[in-house]
C-alpha positions as CSV (number, residue, x, y, z in Angstrom):
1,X,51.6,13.0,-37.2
2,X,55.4,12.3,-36.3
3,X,54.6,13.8,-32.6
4,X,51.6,11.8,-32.1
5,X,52.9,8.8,-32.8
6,X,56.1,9.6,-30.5
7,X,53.3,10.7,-28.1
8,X,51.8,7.7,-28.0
9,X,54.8,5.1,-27.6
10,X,55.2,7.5,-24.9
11,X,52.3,6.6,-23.1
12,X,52.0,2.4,-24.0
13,X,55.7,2.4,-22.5
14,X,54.4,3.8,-19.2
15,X,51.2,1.6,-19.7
16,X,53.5,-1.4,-20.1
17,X,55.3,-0.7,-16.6
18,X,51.7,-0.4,-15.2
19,X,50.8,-3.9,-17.1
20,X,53.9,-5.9,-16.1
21,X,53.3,-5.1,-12.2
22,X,49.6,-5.3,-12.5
23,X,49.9,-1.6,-10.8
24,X,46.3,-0.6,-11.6
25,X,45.6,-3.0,-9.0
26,X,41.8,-3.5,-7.8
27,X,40.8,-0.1,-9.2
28,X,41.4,0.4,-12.7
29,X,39.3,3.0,-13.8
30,X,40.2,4.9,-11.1
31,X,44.0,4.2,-11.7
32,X,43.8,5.1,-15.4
33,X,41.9,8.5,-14.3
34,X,44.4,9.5,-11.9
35,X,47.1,7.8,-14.6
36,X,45.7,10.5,-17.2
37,X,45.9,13.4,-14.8
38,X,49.8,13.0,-14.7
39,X,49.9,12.4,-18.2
40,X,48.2,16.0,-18.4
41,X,50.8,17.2,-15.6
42,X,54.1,15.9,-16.4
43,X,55.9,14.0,-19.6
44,X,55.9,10.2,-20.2
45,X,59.9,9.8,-19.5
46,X,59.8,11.4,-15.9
47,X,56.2,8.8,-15.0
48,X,58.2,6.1,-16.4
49,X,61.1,7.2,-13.8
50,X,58.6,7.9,-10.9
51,X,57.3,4.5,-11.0
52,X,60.2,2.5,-11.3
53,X,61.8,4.3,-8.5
54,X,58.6,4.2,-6.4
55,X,58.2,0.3,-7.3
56,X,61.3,-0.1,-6.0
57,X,60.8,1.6,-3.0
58,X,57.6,-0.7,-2.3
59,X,59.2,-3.9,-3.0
60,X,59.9,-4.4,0.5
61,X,55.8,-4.1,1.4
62,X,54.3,-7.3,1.5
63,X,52.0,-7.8,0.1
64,X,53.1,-4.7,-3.0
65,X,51.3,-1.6,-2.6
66,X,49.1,-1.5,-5.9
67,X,46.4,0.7,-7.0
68,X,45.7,4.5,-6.1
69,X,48.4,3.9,-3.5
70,X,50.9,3.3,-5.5
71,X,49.9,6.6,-8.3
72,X,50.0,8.5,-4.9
73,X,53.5,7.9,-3.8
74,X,55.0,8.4,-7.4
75,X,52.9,11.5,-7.7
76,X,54.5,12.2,-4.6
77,X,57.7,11.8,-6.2
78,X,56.7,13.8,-8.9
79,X,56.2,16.8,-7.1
80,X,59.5,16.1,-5.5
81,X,61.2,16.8,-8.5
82,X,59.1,20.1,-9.2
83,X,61.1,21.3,-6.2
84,X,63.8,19.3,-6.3
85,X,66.5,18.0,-8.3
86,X,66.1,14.7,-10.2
87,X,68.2,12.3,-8.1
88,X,67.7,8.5,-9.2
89,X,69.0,5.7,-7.5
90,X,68.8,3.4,-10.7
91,X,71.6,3.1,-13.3
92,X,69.8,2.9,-17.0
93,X,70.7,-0.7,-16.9
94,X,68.5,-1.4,-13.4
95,X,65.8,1.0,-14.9
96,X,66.0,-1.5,-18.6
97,X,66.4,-4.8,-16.0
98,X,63.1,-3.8,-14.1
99,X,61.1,-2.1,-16.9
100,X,62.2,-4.4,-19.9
101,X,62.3,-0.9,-21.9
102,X,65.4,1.2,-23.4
103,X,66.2,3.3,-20.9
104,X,67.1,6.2,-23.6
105,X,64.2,8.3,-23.2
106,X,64.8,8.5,-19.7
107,X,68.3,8.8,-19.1
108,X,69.4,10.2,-23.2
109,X,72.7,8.7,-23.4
110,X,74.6,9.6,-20.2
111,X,73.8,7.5,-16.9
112,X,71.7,10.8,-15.2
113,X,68.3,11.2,-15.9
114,X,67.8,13.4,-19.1
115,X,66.3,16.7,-17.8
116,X,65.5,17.9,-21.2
117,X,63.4,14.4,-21.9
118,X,61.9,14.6,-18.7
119,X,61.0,18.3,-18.3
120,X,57.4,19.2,-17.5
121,X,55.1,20.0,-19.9
């Protein structure tokens, strides 16, 4: 019971990323498919990650990439790390600032992304 409930604060923290930025866009069925593919791929901390970062990255597009778009380049990311190391370019107290979230589950307690949180499934 204990995991499920972790599970699931897992998943409405990445859910309130996608809420705050309106990132589902004009297609949210679509969105929340694609959204529950990567949840089947990859753990909740290392989404949260990928689409901070990739929000970021996008901020300079006028008007912000939303939608499938914007799944795509963090899946992108995401597959970046399968191959690659994890490199961030947020300190846990950007990823808190633009998320509103504790950064813990992403980072643990040092100022690197937590490979053990963010490990694939």
């Amino acid at each position: 019971m204990l995991a499920n409930i972790q599970h699931e604060l897992s998943r409405q923290r990445v859910k309130h990323i996608v809420n705050s930025y309106r990132l589902d866009g004009q297609e949210p069925f679509q969105f929340n498919a694609y959204l529950n593919d990567l949840f089947d791929a990859y753990q909740p901390p290392l989404i949260e990650l990928a689409l901070i970062e990739t929000l970021v990255d996008c901020w300079a597009s006028v008007p912000l990439v939303r939608g499938i778009d914007f799944l795509r380049r963090a899946h992108t990311m995401l597959h970046s790390w399968d191959e690659h190391p994890i490199i961030s370019t947020l300190t846990p107290e950007q990823f808190s600032q633009i998320s509103g979230l504790d950064p813990t589950p992403v980072y643990g307690s040092g100022d690197r992304p937590n490979s053990r949180s963010i490990a694939h499934s």
